[in-house]
C-alpha positions as CSV (number, residue, x, y, z in Angstrom):
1,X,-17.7,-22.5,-15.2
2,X,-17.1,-20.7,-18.3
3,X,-16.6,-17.3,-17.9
4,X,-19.0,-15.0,-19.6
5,X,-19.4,-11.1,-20.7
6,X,-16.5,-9.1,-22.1
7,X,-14.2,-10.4,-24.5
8,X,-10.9,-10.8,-23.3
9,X,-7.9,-9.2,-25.0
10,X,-4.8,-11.1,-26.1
11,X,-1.9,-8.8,-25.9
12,X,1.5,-10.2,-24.3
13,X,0.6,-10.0,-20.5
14,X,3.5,-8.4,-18.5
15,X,4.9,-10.5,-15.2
16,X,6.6,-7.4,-12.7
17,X,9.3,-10.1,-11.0
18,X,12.9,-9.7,-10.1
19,X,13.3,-13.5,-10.3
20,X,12.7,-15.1,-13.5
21,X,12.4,-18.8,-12.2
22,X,9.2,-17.5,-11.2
23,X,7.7,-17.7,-14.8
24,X,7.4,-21.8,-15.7
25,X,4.4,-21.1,-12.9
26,X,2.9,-18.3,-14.9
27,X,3.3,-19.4,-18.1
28,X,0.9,-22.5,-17.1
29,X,-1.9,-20.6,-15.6
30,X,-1.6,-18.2,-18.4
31,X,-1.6,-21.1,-21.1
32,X,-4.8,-23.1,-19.3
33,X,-6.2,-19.5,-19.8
34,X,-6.1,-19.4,-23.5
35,X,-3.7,-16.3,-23.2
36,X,-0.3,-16.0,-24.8
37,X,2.0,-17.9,-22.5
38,X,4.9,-15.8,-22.9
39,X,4.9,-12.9,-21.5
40,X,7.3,-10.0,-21.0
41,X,9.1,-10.3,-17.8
42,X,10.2,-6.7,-16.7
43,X,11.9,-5.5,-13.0
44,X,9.6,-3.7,-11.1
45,X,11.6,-0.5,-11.3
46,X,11.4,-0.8,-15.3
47,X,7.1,-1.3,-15.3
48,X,6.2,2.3,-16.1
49,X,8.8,2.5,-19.0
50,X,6.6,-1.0,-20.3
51,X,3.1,0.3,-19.6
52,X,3.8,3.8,-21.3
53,X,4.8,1.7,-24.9
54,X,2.1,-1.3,-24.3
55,X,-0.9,0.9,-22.8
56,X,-2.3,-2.0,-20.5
57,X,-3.1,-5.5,-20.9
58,X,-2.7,-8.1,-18.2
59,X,-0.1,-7.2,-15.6
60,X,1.0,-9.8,-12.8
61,X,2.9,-8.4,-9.8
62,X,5.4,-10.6,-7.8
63,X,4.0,-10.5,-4.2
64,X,7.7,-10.6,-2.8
65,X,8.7,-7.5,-4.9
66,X,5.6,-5.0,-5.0
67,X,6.5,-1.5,-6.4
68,X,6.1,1.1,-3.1
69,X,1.9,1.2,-2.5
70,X,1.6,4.8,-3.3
71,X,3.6,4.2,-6.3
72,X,1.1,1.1,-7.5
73,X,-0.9,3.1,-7.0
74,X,0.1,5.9,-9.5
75,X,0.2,3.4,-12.0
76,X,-3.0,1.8,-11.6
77,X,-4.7,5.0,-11.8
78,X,-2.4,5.6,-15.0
79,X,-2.9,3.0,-17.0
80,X,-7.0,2.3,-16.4
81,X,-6.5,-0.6,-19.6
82,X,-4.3,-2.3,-17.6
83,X,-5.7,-5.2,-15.4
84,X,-3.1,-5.4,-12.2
85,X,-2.6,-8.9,-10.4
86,X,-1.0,-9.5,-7.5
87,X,0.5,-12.7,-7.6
88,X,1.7,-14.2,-3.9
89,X,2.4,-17.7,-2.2
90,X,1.0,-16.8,0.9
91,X,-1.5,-13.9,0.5
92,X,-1.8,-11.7,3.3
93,X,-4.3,-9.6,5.5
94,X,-1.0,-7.2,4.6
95,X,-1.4,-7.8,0.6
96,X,-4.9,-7.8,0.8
97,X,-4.9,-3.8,2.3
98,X,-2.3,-3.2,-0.5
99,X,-4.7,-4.7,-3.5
100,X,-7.8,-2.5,-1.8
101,X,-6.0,0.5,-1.2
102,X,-4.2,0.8,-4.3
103,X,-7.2,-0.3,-6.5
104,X,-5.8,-3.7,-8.4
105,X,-7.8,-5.8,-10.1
106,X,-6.8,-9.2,-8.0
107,X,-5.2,-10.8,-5.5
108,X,-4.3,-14.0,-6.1
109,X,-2.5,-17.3,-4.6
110,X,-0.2,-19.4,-6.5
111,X,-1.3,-22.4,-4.8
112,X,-4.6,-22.4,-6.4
113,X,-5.8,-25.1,-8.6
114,X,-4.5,-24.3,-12.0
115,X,-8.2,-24.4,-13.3
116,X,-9.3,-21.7,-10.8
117,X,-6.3,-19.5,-11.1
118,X,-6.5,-19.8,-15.1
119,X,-10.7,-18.6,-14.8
120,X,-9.9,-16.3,-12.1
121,X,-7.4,-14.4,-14.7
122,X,-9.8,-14.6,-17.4
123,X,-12.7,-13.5,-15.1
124,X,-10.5,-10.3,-14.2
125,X,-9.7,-9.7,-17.5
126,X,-13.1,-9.0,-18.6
127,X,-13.5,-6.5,-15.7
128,X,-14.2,-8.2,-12.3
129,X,-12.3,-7.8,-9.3
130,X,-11.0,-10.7,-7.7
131,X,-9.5,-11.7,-4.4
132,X,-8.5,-15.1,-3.8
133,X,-7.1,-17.1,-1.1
134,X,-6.1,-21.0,-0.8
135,X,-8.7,-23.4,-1.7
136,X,-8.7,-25.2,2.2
137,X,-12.4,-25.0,3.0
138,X,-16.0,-25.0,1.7
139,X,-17.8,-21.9,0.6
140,X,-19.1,-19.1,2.1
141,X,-22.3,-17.8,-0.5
142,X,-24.4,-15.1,1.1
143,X,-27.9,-14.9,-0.8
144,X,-27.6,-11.0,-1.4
145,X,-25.1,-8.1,-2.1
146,X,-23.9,-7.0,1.7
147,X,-23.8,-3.0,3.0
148,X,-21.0,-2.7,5.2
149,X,-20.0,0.6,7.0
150,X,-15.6,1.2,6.9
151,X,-15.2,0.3,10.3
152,X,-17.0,-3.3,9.4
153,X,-14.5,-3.4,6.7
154,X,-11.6,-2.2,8.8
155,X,-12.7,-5.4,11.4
156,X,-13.5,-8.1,8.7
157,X,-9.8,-6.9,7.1
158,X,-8.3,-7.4,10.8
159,X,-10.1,-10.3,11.5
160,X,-8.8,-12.3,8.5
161,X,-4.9,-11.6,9.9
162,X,-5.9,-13.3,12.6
163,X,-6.3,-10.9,15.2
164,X,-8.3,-11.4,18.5
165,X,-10.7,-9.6,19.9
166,X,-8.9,-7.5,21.9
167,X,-5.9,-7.2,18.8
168,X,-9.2,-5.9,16.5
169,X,-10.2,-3.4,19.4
170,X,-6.5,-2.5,19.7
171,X,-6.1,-1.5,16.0
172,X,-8.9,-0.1,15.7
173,X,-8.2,2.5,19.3
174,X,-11.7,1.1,20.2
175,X,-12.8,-1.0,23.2
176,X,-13.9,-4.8,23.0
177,X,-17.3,-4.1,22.9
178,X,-17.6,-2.3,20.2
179,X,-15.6,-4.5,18.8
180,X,-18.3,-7.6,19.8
181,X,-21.3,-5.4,18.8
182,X,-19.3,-4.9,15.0
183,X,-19.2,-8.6,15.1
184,X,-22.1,-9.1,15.8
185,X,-23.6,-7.0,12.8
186,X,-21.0,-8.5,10.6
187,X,-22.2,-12.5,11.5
188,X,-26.3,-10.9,10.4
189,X,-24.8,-9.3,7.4
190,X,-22.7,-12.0,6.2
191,X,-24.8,-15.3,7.4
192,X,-21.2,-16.5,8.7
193,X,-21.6,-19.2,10.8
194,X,-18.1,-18.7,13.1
195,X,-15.4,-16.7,13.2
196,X,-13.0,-18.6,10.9
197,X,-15.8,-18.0,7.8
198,X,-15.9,-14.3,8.8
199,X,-11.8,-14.4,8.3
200,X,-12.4,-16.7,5.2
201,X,-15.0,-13.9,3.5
202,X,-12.5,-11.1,4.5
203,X,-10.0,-13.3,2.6
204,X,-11.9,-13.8,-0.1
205,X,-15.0,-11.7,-1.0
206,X,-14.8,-9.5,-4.7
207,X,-15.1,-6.0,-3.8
208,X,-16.9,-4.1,-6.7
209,X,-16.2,-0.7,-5.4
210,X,-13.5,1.1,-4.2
211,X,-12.6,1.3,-1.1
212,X,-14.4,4.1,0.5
213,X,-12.2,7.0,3.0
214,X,-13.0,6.5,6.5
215,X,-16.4,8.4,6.4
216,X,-18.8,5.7,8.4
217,X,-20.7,5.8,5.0
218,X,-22.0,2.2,3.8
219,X,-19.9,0.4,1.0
220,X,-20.9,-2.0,-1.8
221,X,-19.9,-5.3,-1.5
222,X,-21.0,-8.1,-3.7
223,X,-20.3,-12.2,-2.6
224,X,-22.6,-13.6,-5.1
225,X,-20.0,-13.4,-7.3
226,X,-17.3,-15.1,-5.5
227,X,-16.3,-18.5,-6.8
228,X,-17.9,-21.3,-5.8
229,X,-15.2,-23.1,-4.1
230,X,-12.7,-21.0,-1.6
């Protein structure tokens, strides 16, 4: 699939990393994306000082060495032309509360086929939001957009660590029914067939909006957009 819409910019992306060996694995997704394959590798300590002279561009965050959340952040508030990626061998329920409460652009596994990280970078370079797991299983494709309420997103987010029912009901201070009856809503919503595609979809459904506070208010999420193969 070629992706389509905004054209992307070609500025030197930035890779936030304390360990360099890292980059031979950048430098190929970036290349098989058309961008410049060598980008600036800075500590995560020295990405504000980078940001403030470049202005944005493509910024991919080691998941092993994540500036503090609240100061992530600061910066992606900051710097709205910057698109920031989160870059992580094992992507986590964890990682993936991080990329939604700090508002970043993706989430993405290194273990990805090279041709789906390389479009996914491309695809969240010309504005989408993008959360991607491992490519183990097939697809989960609901027909239409999806209204869930916080605590459904709390309980999909839960849910995808791998969390019981009773674990779910625990971190939520709720009881095990309420925590069926959310499931329940949740399987209607989504057309998930079992409880490992409702983890997979909380792995690995693009949220288009922010995430909302705690309100009970009903959130926008979009899965016809998510790539066709998880």
């Amino acid at each position: 699939m070629q992706p389509t819409g905004r054209t992307v910019t070609m500025r030197r992306p930035i890779f936030v990393t304390p360990n360099p060996l890292l980059i031979a694995g950048v430098r190929e997704v970036l290349s098989a994306a058309g961008m410049p394959a060598d980008p600036r590798i800075v500590a995560p300590e020295g990405l504000h000082e980078m940001l403030a002279d470049s202005g944005g561009g493509l910024v991919i965050l080691d998941g092993q060495a994540l500036p503090h959340g609240e100061r992530l952040a600061q910066l992606c508030r900051a710097y709205p032309a910057a698109q920031f990626v989160i870059w992580a061998a094992q992507p986590t329920a964890g990682l993936l509360r991080i990329a939604l409460e700090c508002g970043v652009h993706g989430l993405l596994s290194t273990r990805l086929p090279l041709e789906e990280a390389s479009n996914a970078l491309l695809r969240i370079c010309q504005g989408e939001r993008i959360l991607r797991f491992d490519a183990d299983s097939g697809a989960i494709s609901p027909s239409k957009p999806m209204q869930l309420s916080a605590r459904e997103r709390h309980v999909l987010m839960v849910l995808a660590g791998g969390a019981s029912n009773a674990g779910i009901a625990a971190d939520l201070h709720t009881t095990a029914s309420t925590v069926k009856g959310c499931l329940a809503r949740l399987f209607r919503k989504t057309g998930a067939r079992n409880r490992r595609e409702l983890a997979q979809l909380g792995h690995s459904l693009l949220l288009l909006a922010e995430p909302p506070k705690d309100t009970g208010e009903a959130a926008s999420f979009d899965a016809g957009w998510m790539l066709e193969k998880l």
